[in-house]
N, C-alpha and C positions, 0 to 999 in steps of 0.2 A: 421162865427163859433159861435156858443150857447154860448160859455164861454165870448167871446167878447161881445156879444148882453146881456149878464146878466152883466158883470161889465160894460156897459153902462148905464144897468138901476139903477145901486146904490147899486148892493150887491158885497159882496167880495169874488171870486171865486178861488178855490183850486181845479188845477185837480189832477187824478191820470190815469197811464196809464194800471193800470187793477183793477180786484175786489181786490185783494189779499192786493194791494197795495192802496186801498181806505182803507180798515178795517184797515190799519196797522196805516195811517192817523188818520185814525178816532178815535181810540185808542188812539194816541197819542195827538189829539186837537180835543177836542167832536166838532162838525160841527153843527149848527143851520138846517142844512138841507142836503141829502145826494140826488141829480140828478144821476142816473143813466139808463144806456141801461140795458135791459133784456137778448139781446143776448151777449156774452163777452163770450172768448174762456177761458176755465179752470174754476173757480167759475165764475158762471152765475149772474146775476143782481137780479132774485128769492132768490139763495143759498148767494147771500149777503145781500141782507134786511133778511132776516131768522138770518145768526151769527150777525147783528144790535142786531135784536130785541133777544138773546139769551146773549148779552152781558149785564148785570146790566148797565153797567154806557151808554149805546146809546141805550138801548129798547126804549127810547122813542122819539129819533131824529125821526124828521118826512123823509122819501122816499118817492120819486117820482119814480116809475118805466119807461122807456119810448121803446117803440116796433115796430116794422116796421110799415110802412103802412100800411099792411096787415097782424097783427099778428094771432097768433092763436086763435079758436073761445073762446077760455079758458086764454087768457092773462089776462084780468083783475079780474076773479077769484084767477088764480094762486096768482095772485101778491098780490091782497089782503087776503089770507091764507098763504102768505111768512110773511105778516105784512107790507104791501107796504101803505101809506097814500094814495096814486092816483097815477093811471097808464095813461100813454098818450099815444096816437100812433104818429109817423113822418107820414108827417112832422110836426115838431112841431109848434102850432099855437103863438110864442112870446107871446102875450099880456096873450091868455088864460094861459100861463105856467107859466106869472108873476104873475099873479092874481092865482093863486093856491101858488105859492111859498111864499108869503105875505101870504095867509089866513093860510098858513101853519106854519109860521114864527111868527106868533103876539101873 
């Protein structure tokens, strides 16, 4: 599991089990960094880096967006006109996603 494999490498992980409930999070304790899927039933992983970056106190937490395998030929667009910092596709490559989340984080 991602969330295992990241607080192995030394960060501290908060999941949430939809978008709704990430913003509500995040709202509540600004997050250093916001990992999410693109796909996610009801607010989408786009339309929540979007209310991120519309809320004064999180426009500026850094997103990762992350997208299937094979997402659409317009995923890293979209995500970056959502306000995404970087978009990834699965599977996800560990080390590249640490090494983005530290350059994200410093």
């Amino acid at each position: 599991m991602l969330a295992v494999a990241l607080l192995d490498s030394g960060f501290a992980v908060r999941t949430a089990a939809s978008a709704a409930e990430a913003l509500t999070e995040a709202r509540r304790r600004t997050p250093s960094l916001v990992l999410t899927d693109a796909a996610m039933p009801g607010i989408d992983g786009f339309q929540l880096c979007a209310a991120l970056r519309g809320d004064p106190s999180l426009g500026a937490v850094p997103v990762v967006l992350l997208a299937a395998s094979q997402p659409d030929a317009r995923f890293r667009e979209r995500g970056l006109t959502a306000g995404a910092s970087d978009c990834l596709t699965k599977p996800v490559d560990l080390p590249r996603l640490i090494q983005v989340i530290r350059g994200l984080s410093a």
